[in-house]
N, C-alpha and C positions, 0 to 999 in steps of 0.2 A: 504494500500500500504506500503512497506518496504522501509524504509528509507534508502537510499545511504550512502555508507560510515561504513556499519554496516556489523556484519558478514555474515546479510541472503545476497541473490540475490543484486547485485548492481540493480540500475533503472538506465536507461538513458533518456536523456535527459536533457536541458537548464535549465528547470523552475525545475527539478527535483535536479540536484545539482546546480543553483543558486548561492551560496554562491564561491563554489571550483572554478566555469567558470569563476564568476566575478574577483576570487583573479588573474588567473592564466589569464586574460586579463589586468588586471593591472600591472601582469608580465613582459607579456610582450610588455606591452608600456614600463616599464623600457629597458627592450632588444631594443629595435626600439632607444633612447634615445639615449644608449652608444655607437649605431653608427652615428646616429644625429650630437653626439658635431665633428665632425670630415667634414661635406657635404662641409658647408660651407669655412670654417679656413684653412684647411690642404691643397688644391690645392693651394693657396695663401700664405701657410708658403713654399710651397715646391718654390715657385719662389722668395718670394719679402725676404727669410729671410736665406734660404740655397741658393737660386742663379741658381736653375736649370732651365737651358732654354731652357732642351730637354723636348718635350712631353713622352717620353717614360723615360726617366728616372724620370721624375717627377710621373710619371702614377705607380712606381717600387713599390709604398704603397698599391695601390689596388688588381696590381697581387697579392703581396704575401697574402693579405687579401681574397682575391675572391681561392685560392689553399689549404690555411689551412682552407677556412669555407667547402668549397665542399668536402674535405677528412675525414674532423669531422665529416656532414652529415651524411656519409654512418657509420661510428662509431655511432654514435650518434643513429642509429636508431637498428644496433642489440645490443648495449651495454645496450640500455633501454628495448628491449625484454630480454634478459639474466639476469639481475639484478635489475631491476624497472627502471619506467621514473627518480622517485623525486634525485635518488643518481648523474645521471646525469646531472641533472638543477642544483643542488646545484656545482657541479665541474663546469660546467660553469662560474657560477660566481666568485666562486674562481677563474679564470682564469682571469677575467676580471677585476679585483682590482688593478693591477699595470698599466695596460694599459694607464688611464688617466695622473698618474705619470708622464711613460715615455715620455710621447708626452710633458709634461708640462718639463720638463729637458733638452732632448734630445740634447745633442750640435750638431751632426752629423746624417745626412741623414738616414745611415746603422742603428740607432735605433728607427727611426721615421718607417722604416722597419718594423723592431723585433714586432714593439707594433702592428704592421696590423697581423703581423701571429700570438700573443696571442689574437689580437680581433678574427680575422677568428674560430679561436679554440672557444673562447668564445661564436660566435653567433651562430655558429654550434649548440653546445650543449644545448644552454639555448632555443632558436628560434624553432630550431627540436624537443626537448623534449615538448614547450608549445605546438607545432603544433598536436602532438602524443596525450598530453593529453584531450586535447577536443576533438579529434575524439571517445577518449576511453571515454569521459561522454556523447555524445551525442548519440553514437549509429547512426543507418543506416538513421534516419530518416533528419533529418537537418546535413549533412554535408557541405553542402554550407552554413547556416547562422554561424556557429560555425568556419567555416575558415574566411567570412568573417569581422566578429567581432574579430578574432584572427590578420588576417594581417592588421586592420583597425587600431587596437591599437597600433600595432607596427610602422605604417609608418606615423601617424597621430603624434606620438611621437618623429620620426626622422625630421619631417616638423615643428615641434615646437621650436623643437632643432635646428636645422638649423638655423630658424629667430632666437632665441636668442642666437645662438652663433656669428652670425654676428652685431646683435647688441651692444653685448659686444666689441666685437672685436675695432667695427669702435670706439667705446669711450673709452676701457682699453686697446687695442691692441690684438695684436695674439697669445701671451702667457702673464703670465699661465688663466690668467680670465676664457677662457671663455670653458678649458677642466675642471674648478672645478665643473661643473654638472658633468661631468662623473665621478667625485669623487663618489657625492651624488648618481645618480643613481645606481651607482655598491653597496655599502653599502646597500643601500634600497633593491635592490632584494635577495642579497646573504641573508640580515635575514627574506624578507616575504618568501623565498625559503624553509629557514633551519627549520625555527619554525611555518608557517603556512600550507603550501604548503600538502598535500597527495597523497600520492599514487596510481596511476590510473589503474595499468595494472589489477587489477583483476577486470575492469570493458571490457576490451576486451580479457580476459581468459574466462568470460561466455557469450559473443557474441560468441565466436569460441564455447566453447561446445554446445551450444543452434542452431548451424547452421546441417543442414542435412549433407552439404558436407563437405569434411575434405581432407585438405590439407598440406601437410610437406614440404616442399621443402629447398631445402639445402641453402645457402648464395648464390652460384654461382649462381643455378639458376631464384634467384629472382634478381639479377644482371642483367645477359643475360634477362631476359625476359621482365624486366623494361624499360632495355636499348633500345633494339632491338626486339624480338622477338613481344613483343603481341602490336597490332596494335594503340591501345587507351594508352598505358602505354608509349613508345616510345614516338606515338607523341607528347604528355605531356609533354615528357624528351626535346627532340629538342627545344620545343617550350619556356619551363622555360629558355633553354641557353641564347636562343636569345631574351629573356624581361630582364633577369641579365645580357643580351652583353650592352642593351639599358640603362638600370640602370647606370653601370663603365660609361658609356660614357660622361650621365648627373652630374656624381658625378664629374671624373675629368677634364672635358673640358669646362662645362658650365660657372663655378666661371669666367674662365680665358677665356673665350668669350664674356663674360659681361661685365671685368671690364676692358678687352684693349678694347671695344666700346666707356669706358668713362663713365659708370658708376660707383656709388659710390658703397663702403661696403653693407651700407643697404640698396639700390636696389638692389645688387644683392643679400644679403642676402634674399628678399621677392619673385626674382625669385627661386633662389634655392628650399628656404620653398615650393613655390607653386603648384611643379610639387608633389612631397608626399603628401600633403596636399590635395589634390583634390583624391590622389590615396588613400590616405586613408579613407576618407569622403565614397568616390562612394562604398568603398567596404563592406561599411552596408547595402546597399542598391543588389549589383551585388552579393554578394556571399547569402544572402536569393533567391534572381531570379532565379539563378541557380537550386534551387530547385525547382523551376515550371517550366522554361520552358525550361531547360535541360544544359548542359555544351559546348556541340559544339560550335554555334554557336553562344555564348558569347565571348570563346576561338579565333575565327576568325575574327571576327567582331572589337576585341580589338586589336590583332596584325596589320590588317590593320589601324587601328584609330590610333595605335602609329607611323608607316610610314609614314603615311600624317602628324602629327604633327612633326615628326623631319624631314619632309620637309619645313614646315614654317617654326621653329628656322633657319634652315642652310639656307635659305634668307632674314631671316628679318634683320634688322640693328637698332632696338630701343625697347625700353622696354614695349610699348605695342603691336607689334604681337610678342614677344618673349615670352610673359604673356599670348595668345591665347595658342601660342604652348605648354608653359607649361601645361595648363588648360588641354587640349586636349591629351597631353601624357600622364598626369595623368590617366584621364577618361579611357583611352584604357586600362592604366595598371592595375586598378581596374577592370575593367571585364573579365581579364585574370586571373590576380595571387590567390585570393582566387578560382577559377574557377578550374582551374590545382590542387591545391591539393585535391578537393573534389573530381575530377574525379579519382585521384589515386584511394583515399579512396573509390571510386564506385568499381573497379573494384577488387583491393587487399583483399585478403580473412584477417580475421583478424587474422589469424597463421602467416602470414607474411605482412602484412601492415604497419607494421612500418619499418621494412626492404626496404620496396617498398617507403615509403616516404622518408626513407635515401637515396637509389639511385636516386630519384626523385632532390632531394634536393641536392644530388651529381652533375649532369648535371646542376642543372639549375644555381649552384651558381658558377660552372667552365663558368658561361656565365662572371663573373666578371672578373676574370683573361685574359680568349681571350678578351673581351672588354675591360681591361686596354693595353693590347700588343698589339691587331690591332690599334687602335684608335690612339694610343701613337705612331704605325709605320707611318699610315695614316694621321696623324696629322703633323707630321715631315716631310712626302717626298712631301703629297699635298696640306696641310694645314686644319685647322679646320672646314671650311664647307663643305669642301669635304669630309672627315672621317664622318662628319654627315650625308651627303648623300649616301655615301656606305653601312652606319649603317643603315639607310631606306630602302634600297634597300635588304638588308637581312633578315630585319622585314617584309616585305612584302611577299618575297618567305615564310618565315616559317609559316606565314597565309596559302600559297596554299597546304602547307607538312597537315597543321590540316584540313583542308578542303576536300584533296583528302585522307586521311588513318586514320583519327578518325572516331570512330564511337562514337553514343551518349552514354555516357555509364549513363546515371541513370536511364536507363534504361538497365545496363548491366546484364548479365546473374547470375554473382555475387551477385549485391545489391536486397536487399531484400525491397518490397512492403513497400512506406510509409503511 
C-alpha cells in the first residue's frame, strides 16, 4: 500500500493518515479553546464591568462575531479550493493572536466589538479549513466519525475553557486572568499550523479524478443550490441556523440567567461548561452512528431533543433541572452538528465540497448573529424565558423543515458505497 502524504496516490482514511487526523484534531481543540475563554466571562464583563443593561446591546459581541464567522465561511471554503486548505489555517491564526489582547485591555465596549469580528474571521478560517481537511483524509467512507471527532474536539475544548475561565474568574476576577489561555492557545496553533500541519487538497483532487461523474459548477451555483435548491443541502442549511440560533442564545443569556437566580461564578461556570461538554462527548459516539444508520433521523431527533431541553431551562429556577436541561441540549446538539456536515459531504461532489461546506457553514453560523439580535430583542421586550421559549418553538419547527424535505443522503446518489 502507498503511503499518504507521498507523491504516488494519496490513501484515505483515519488509520491510514493517523498521524495528520490526530494533529489536525488537536487543532482544533485549540480553535474550540479561543472561543471557550470568552462563554463564560464576556456576558458578565458586558454587565457587571461596562454596565450594559440592555440584552441586545450586551448580545452587540456575538452579532458581530456570528456575521464575520458566516462571511469567512463561504471564503474560507473557495479560498482553500483555489490555493490549499494549510495557507488558510495558518491566516487564521494569525488572525486570532490579538484577539485575547484586546479583550484583556479593552477600556470600551466598541472594542470588546472589534475583537468578536477578528474572532468570527478567525474561527471561520481555522474551524472551516480543519473541517475541509479530514473530509479530504478520510475519503467517502467514515465521514460521520471524522466530523464527529473533529466537532468533539472543538466543543469539548470550548466546555473546558469555559469551566476554567470561570474558575479563574471567580478567584482572579474578569480580566486579564482568565483571556491568558487564549494567549497560549492562539500561539500553540498558529506554530503546530505553520511547521506541522500538510497539505490536504491533493487528497480530494484524486477523489474527484477517480469518481465517474464530473462536475464544474461555478460559485453561484453551489451557492443557490446549497442554499435553496437541492432538497438535502438546504435542509442542512436551515437546520445548522437554527442549532447556531440555539448556541448565541446559550452563550449570551444563560451566564446572566444563572447568576441573577443567585448563583455563584463557578456554578455557573459548571453550567455553562456542561451544555459543550456533553455536546462534545456525544459526538464520538453520534457522528460514527451516522454512518450506520444514516443522517436523517439523527438530524430530527436532535432538533427536537434541543426544544424540549430549552423548555426545561426556560422553567426551571435552580441549578439542578437547569443541569438536566443543559445535559439534554447538549445531547441533541451532538446528534445534529457532526451529523449536518457529513451529510453535506454525502451529497457535495468533491469538485465542489468544500464550497458547499463554506455555504453550509455560511447559514449555519449566520444562526449566531439572528440568535444574538432576536434573543437580545426578545429578551428586552419579554424577558429571558420567554426568548427561550420562542427559541424552542423555532427549534422544533426546523425538526418538521428536516423531517418533511430531507432525504437520507448516505445513501445519496452522490456518495459512493462504503
Amino acid at each position: 500500500m502507498k503511503r499518504a502524504g507521498t507523491s504516488a496516490s494519496p490513501v484515505f482514511g483515519v488509520r491510514a493518515n493517523a498521524a495528520q487526523f490526530g494533529l489536525l484534531v488537536a487543532v482544533n481543540a485549540l480553535v474550540g479553546g479561543t472561543l471557550g475563554q470568552e462563554r463564560t466571562v464576556l456576558p458578565l464583563l458586558a454587565t457587571q464591568e461596562f454596565g450594559l443593561d440592555s440584552y441586545t446591546a450586551a448580545l452587540t459581541y456575538i452579532l458581530a462575531f456570528g456575521l464575520a464567522k458566516a462571511c469567512t465561511n463561504y471564503f474560507a471554503g473557495t479560498w482553500s479550493e483555489r490555493h490549499g486548505r494549510k495557507p488558510v489555517l495558518v491566516a487564521g491564526w494569525l488572525v486570532a493572536l490579538p484577539v485575547p489582547l484586546l479583550l484583556i485591555w479593552a477600556p470600551q465596549w466598541w472594542i470588546v466589538v472589534a475583537a468578536n469580528v477578528l474572532l468570527g474571521i478567525s474561527q471561520g478560517l481555522t474551524w472551516s479549513t480543519t473541517v475541509i481537511m479530514k473530509i479530504d483524509l478520510v475519503g467517502p467512507r467514515h465521514r460521520g466519525l471524522a466530523m464527529g471527532l473533529n466537532e468533539s474536539a472543538g466543543y469539548l475544548a470550548v466546555a473546558v475553557t469555559a469551566l476554567l475561565t470561570g474558575n479563574i474568574a471567580a478567584h482572579a476576577g474578569l480580566r486579564p486572568e482568565p483571556f491568558l489561555l487564549g494567549v497560549a492557545y492562539a500561539a500553540l496553533g498558529l506554530g503546530l499550523s505553520t511547521l506541522w500541519v500538510r497539505e490536504t487538497r491533493p487528497h480530494s483532487d484524486h477523489e474527484a479524478a477517480t469518481r465517474a461523474d464530473s462536475e464544474d459548477l461555478t460559485d453561484r451555483e453551489v451557492l443557490v443550490l446549497t442554499s435553496f435548491r437541492e432538497p438535502a443541502l438546504s435542509s442542512a442549511s436551515q437546520a445548522g441556523l437554527v442549532n447556531n440560533l440555539n448556541d448565541g442564545l446559550a452563550w449570551g443569556l444563560f451566564p446572566v440567567l444563572f447568576t441573577s437566580a443567585g448563583l455563584s461564578l463557578g456554578q455557573t461556570g459548571i453550567l455553562v461548561a456542561l451544555y459543550p461538554a456533553v455536546w462534545g462527548v456525544g459526538q464520538l459516539a453520534t457522528g460514527a452512528l451516522s454512518d450506520r444508520w444514516g443522517r436523517k433521523h439523527l438530524i430530527t431527533g436532535g432538533m427536537l431533543l434541543q426544544a424540549a431541553a430549552l423548555a426545561i431551562i426556560a422553567t426551571a429556577n435552580s441549578q439542578t433541572p437547569w443541569a438536566l436541561g443543559s445535559v439534554l441540549l447538549g445531547a441533541g446538539t451532538a446528534m445534529v452538528y457532526p451529523t449536518l456536515l457529513a451529510s453535506i459531504s454525502d451529497v457535495a461532489h468533491p469538485s465542489w465540497r468544500a464550497r458547499a461546506v463554506g455555504v453550509y457553514r455560511l447559514w449555519r453560523d449566520l444562526g449566531f448573529a439572528i440568535g444574538a439580535l432576536l434573543t437580545g430583542v426578545l429578551a428586552d421586550t419579554l424577558g429571558v424565558r420567554q426568548a427561550i421559549w420562542v427559541i424552542a418553538a423555532l427549534t422544533a419547527a426546523s425538526a418538521l423543515v428536516v423531517a418533511a424535505r430531507m432525504y437520507e443522503t448516505h445513501r445519496s446518489p452522490y456518495a459512493q458505497p462504503a
